[in-house]
Phi, psi and omega in degrees: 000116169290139182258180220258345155210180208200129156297156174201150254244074192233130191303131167234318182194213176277133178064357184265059195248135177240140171259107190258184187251130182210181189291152179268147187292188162251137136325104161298202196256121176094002182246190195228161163232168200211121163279117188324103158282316185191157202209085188321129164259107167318124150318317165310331184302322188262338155296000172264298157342299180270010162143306198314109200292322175225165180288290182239264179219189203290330179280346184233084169286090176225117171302159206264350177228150174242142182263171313324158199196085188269115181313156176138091173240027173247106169206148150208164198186205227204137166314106160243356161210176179218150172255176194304129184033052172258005200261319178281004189250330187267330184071053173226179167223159154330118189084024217221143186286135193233161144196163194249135166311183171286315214268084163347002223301149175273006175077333210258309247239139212316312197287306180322312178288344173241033147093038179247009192314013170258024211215000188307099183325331212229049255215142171246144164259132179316125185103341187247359193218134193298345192261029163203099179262152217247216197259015171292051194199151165299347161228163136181176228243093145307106190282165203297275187334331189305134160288093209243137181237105163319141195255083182331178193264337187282326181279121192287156168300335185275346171282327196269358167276012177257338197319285184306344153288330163309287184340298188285315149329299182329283195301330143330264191312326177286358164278337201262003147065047166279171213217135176323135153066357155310132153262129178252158165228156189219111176245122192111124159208087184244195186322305184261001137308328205250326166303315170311321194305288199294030177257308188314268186334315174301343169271343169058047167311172205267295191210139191221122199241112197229112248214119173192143205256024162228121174311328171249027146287345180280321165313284154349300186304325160323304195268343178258016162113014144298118215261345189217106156237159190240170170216119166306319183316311167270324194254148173267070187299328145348282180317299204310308180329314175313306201282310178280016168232018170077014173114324187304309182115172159277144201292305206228168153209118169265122168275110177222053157256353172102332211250140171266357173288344182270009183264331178265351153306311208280354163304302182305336181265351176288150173274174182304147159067017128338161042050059175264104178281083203244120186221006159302138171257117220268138166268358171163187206295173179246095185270112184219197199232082183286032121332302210298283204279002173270258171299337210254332177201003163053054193283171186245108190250130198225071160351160135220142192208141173056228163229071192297143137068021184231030181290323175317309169300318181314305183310278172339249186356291241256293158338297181281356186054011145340301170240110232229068190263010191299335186282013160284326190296150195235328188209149170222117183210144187310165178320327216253015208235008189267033135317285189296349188239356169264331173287337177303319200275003146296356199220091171289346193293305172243357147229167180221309179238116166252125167252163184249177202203072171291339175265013204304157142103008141351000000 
């Protein structure tokens, strides 16, 4: 029996999350409502947490969370209701495992319509905007837009609350056009460094190279298919990238670390006509010399941004144990416990993927 209310995690402001009791939604004509299983704390999540104010820069002044909010886009949960013709618009039923894209798109607007709908102008993201409030909470509403996937039975829970960072790795490592016998480097392995990786491996790269400043992500990194990892801390990784391609640099670099400080190195180790993959939301600004990438080696610089078209591979991977990624996860903790799980993600050293649990003891 769905009750009449539910807790849930909701955003006011900066450092300002209360867990209030508030009404469970109803589902309309075309949405689903869904009950919560596990719910990812995002790096974006926690730079929202902590202050970060925009999205890009003084030409797109948008904020990046509009408050009141229930925060949340890594979710995944169980059907308990449908709306008028949402079970034929989404192609799930009742009692059936779900998970969503991040993403809303309105379908109308030029990139939608010319299939780019994750580039969508007018986009709602699960979490940052009210009118899609996201999974920190025991329910909540897949809207008629959401893009939605039934979860095989076989993918244990802690994989299917990875679906979705596996997706955006995926789409990531697929910017980056690696190619038989490439040295790749992966710089960062936090949830999506390490997913990129075991995406990364599946490219059958040459030598995978994976640069992270906590030794026991690296390790991690070891076991999902990394053939070299470095810690920049001890190393001049620049050099070594060098010393191990003969003076040339490495073929792709993918960037998911967040830090802008990491951007004019993985420039200096790549080679001319190289490859560069950015798919981090950046903790402040960033300064290089686009000389590098211009006159000087003439790259090929490649956005990535959510997961178009690729939560399917993803699952499919995931099904078939293509990937095996559950040891990301570090913590799982109730709803009521998201202090503590906003705090875990300050500390890369012992956590890596914080899940919230909103029905846990349910």
């Amino acid at each position: 029996m769905i009750p009449k209310t539910m807790r849930a995690l909701m955003c006011h402001g900066v450092g300002d999350y209360r867990l209030e009791e508030v009404p469970v939604p109803s589902p309309g004509p075309g949405e689903a409502l869904v009950r919560v299983h596990h719910c990812g704390i995002c790096a974006s999540d926690a730079k929202c947490f902590l202050g970060a104010a925009l999205f890009w820069g003084d030409a797109f002044r948008k904020a990046y969370v509009e408050p009141p909010v229930i925060p949340g886009h890594e979710f995944t949960g169980e059907v308990v209701a449908l709306g008028q013709g949402a079970a034929e618009r989404h192609g799930v039923s009742v009692g059936e495992r779900v998970v969503a894209e991040q993403i809303v798109p309105c379908m109308g607007c030029r990139y939608c319509r010319t299939g780019l709908y994750w580039l969508c102008i007018q986009a709602t993201v699960f979490g940052f905007k009210q009118s899609a409030a996201g999974g920190m909470a025991e329910y909540m509403i897949f809207p008629a837009n959401a893009r939605v996937y039934r979860v095989p039975e076989n993918i244990g829970v802690r994989e299917a609350a990875l679906i979705e960072p596996l997706a955006c790795a995926i789409h990531a490592v697929e910017r980056g056009n690696i190619h038989l016998g490439d040295v790749v480097v992966q710089v960062g392995c936090g949830t999506l460094g390490l997913c990129m990786i075991a995406a990364e491996r599946l490219k059958n790269p040459g030598t995978l190279v994976a640069l992270d400043l906590v030794d026991s992500r690296l390790a991690l990194a070891r076991e999902f298919g990394a053939d070299i990892t470095m810690n920049p801390l001890r190393i001049d990784v620049v050099r070594e990238i060098l010393s191990l391609t003969g003076g040339y640099g490495c073929d792709v670099v993918v960037e998911a670390t967040g830090n802008p400080e990491a951007i004019e190195p993985a420039l200096h180790m790549i080679r001319k006509a190289g490859t560069f993959v950015e798919f981090s939301v950046m903790k402040g600004d960033s300064v290089v010399d686009w000389t590098i990438i211009g006159d000087g080696k003439e790259l090929d610089i490649h956005g990535a941004h959510l997961a178009p078209y690729t939560f399917p591979v993803a699952i499919d991977y995931l099904q078939r144990g293509l990937v095996r990624i559950g040891a990301i996860v570090t913590d799982e903790l109730p709803l009521q416990e998201h202090a503590r799980g906003f705090e875990a993600v300050k500390h890369p050293g012992t956590s890596i993927k914080v899940l919230l649990c909103p029905n846990a003891g349910d």
